[in-house]
N, C-alpha and C positions, 0 to 999 in steps of 0.2 A: 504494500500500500504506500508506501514513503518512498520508495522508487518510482511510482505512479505521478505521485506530488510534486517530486524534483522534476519529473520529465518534463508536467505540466508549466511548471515557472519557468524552464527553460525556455520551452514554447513562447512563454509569454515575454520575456526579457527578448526575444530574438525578434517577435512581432513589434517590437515598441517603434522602433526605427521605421519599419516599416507604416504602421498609422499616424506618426509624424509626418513621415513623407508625403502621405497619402491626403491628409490634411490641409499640409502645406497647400499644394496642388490645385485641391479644390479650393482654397482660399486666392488664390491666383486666377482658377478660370470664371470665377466668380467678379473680381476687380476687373478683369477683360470685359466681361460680359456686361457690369455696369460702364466703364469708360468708353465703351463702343456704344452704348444706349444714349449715354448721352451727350455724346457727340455727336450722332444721327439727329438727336434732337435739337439740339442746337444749331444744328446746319439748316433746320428747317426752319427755325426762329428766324436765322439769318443769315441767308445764302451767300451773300459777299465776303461773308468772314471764313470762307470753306478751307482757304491756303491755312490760318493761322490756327482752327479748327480741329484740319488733320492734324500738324505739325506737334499740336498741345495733346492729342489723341494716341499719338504713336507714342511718343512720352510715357504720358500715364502707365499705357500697356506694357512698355519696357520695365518701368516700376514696378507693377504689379505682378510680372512674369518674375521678376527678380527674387520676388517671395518663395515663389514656387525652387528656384536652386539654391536658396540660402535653406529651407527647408530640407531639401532631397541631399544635399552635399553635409550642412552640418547635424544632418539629425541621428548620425551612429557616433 
């Protein structure tokens, strides 16, 4: 039974890194997902601003992706 237990924590300690990552990730395609919405949205507000729009858009996405490999890199 206590070699059952130990197995089980093992298990669990080797998973950790793993639902960090996994976390991370979704908190990244989530921050995409909002910084594209609303940038669409605002392009529609105001079409003439679309150069400074993207430019601010791509940005964000960079930031927010950057979650995603500070998670998957530093999470073991």
């Amino acid at each position: 039974m206590i070699e059952i237990l130990a197995d089980a924590a093992n298990q669990v300690t080797s998973m950790s890194g793993s639902i960090q990552g996994g976390l991370g990730c979704l908190g990244a395609a989530l921050g995409v997902g909002f910084v594209g919405a609303k940038a669409v949205e605002a392009t529609g507000r105001n079409p003439g601003a679309f150069g400074k729009i993207m430019v601010l858009g791509i940005l964000g996405m960079a930031l927010a992706e950057a979650v995603a490999f500070y998670a998957l890199f530093l999470g073991k």
